[in-house]
Z-matrix of the N, CA and C atoms (Angstrom, degrees):
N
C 1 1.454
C 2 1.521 1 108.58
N 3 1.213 2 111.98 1 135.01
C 4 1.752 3 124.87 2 169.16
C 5 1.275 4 114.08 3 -96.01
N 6 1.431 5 115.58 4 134.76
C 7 1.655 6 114.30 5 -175.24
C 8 1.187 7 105.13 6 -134.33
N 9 1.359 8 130.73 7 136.01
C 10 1.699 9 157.53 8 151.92
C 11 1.221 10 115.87 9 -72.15
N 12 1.416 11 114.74 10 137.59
C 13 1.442 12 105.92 11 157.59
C 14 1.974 13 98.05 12 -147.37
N 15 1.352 14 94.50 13 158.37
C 16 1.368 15 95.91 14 179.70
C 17 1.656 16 107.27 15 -161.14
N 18 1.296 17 120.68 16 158.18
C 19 1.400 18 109.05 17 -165.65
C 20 1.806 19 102.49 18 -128.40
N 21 0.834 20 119.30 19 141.75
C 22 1.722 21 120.10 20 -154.57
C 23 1.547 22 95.14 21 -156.89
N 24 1.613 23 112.99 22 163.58
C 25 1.456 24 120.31 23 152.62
C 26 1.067 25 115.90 24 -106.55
N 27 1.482 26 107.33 25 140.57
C 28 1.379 27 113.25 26 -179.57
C 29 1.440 28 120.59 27 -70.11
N 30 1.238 29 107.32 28 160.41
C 31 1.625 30 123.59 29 -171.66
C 32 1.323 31 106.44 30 -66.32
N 33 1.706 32 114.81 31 170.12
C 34 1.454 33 105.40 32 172.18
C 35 1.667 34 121.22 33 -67.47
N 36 0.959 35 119.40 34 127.47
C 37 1.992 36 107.85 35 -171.89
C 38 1.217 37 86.09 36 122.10
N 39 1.183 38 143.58 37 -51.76
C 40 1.138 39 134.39 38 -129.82
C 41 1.459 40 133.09 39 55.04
N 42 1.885 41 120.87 40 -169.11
C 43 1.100 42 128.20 41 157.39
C 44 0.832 43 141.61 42 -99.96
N 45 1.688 44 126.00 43 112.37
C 46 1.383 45 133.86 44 -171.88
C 47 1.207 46 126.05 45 -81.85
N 48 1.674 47 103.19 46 110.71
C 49 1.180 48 112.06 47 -165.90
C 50 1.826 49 120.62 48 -104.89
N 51 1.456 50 142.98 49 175.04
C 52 1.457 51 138.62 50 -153.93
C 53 1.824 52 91.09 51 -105.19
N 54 1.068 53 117.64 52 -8.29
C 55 1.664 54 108.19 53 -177.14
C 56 1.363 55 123.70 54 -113.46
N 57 1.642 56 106.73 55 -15.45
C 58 1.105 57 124.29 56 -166.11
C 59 1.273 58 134.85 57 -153.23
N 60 1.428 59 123.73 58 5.80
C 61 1.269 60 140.33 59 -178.79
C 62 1.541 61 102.07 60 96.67
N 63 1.704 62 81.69 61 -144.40
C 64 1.844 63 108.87 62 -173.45
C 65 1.752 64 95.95 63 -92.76
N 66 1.659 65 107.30 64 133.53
C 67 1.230 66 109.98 65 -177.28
C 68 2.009 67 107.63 66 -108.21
N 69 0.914 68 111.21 67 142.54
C 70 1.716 69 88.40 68 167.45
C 71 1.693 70 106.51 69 -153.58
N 72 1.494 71 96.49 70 159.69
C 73 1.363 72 87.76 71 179.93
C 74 1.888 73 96.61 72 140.20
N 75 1.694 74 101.90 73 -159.20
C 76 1.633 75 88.21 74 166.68
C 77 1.848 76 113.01 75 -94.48
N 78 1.091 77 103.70 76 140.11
C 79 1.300 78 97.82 77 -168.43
C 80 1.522 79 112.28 78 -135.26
N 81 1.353 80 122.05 79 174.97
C 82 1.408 81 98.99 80 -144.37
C 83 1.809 82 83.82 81 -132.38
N 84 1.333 83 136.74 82 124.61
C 85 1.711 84 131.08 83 165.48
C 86 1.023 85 91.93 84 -106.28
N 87 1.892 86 80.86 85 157.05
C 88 1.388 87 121.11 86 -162.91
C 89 1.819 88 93.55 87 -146.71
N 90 1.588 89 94.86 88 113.55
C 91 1.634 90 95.65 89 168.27
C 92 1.498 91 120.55 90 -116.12
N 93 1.314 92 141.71 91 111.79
C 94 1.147 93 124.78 92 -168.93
C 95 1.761 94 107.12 93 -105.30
N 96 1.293 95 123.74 94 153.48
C 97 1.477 96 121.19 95 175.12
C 98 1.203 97 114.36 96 -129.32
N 99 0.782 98 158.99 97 104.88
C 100 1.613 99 170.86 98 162.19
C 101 1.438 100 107.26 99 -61.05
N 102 1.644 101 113.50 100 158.50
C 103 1.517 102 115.46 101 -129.24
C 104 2.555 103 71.30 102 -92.82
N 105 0.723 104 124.07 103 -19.95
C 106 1.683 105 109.90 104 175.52
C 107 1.449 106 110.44 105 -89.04
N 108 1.785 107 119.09 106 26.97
C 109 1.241 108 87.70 107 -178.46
C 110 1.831 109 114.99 108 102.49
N 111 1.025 110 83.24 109 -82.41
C 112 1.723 111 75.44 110 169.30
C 113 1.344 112 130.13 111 -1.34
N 114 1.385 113 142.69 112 114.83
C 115 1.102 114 134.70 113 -163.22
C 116 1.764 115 117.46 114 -135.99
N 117 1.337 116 129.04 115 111.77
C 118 1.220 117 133.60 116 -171.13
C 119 1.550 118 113.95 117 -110.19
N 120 1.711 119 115.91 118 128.80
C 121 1.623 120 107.87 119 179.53
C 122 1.824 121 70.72 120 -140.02
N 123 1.927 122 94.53 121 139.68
C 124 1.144 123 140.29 122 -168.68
C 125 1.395 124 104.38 123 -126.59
N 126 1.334 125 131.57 124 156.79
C 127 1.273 126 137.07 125 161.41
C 128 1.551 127 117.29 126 -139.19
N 129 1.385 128 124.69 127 148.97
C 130 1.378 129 95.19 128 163.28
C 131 1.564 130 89.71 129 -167.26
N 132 1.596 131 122.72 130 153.72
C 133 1.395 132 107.61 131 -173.32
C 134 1.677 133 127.73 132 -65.77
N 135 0.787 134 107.70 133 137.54
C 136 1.577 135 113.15 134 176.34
C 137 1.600 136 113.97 135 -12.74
N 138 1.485 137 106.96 136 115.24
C 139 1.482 138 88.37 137 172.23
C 140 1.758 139 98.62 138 90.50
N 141 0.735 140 167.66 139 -65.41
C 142 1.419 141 167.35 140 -125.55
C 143 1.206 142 95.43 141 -94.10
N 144 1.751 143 115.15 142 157.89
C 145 1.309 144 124.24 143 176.73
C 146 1.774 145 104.04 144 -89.71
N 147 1.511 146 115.81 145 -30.77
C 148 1.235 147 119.26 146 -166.48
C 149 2.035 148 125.69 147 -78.55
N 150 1.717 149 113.91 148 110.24
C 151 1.346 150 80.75 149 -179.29
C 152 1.182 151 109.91 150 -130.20
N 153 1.172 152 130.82 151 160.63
C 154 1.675 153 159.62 152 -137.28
C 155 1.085 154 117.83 153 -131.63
N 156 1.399 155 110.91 154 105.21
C 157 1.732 156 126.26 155 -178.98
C 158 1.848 157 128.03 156 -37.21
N 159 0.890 158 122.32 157 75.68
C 160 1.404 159 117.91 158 -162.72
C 161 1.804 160 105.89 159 -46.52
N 162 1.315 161 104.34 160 129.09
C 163 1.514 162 125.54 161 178.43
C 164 1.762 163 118.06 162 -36.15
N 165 0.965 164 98.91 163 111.31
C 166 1.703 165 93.13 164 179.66
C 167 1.531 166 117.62 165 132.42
N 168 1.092 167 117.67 166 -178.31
C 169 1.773 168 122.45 167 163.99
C 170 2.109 169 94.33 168 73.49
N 171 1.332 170 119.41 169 170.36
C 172 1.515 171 106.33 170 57.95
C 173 2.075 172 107.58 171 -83.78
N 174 1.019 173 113.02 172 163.02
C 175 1.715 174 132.35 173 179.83
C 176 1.764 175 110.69 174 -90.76
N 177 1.541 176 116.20 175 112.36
C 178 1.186 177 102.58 176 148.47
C 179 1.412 178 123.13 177 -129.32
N 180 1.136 179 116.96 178 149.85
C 181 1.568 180 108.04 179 174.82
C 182 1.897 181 116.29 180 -87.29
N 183 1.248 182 137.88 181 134.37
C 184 1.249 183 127.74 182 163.45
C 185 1.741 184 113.37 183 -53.80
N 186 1.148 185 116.46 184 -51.62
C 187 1.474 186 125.57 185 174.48
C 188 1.593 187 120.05 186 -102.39
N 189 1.534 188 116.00 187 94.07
C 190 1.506 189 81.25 188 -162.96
C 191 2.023 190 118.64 189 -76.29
N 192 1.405 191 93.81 190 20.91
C 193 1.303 192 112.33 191 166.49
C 194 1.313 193 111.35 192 -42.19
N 195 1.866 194 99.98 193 -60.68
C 196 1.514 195 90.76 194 172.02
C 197 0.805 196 141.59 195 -29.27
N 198 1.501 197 134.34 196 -72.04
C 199 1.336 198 155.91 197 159.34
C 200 1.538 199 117.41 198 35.41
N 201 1.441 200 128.46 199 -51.69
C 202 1.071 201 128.23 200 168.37
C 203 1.699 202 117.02 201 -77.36
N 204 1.356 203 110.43 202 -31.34
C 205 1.584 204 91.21 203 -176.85
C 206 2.188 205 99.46 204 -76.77
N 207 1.395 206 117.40 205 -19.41
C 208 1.474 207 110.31 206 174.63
C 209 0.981 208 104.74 207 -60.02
N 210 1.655 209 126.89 208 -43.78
C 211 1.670 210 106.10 209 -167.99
C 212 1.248 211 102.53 210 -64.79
N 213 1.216 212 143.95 211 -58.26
C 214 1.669 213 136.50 212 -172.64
C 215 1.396 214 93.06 213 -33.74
N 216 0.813 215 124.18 214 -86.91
C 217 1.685 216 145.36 215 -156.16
C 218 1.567 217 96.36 216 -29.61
N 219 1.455 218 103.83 217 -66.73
C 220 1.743 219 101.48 218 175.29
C 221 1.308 220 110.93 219 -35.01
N 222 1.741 221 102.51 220 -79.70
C 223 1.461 222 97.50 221 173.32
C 224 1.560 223 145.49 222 -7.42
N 225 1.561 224 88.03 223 -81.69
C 226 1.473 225 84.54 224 158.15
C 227 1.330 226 159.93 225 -44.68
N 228 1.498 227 89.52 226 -27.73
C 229 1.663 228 124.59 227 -176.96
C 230 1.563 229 92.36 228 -61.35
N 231 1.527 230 101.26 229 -68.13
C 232 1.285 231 131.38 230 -156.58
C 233 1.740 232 97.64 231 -51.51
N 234 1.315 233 131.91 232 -63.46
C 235 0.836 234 169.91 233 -116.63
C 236 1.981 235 108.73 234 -119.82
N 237 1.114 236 113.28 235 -15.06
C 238 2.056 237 127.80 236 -168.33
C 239 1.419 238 105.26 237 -61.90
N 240 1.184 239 152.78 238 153.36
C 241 1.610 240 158.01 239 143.56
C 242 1.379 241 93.39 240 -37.70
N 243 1.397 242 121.53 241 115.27
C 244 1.428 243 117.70 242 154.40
C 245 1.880 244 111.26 243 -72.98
N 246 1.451 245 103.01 244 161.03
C 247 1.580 246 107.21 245 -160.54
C 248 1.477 247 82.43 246 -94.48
């Protein structure tokens, strides 16, 4: 398995997560990919030991080659100037 991490602020709304609601603030992703594809995005605030399944999926990748250009992508997503 390959793992990302990157630390960003969350958008306005925040991130809705499966354990705990809407999170906001600085927050820290976590993408993991496993060698079938398998695909895991985690969140948890900056600094904290605890992290929280981001809402959605289950996640697979076709290539888990990909894997590194998705974490940007999240990121960014995660992460854009709201208007």
């Amino acid at each position: 398995m390959s793992d990302r991490y990157s630390v960003f602020t969350a958008p306005r709304g925040g991130v809705m997560t499966r354990e705990v609601g809407v999170i906001t603030g600085e927050l820290e992703l976590h993408t993991g990919a496993a060698d079938d594809g398998t695909l895991t995005l985690r969140v948890r605030y900056a600094g904290a030991a605890e992290w929280y399944t981001i809402d959605g999926g289950p996640y697979r990748l076709h290539d888990p080659r990909d894997h590194e250009v998705l974490h940007e992508i999240v990121v960014n997503l995660l992460h854009r100037p709201q208007p």
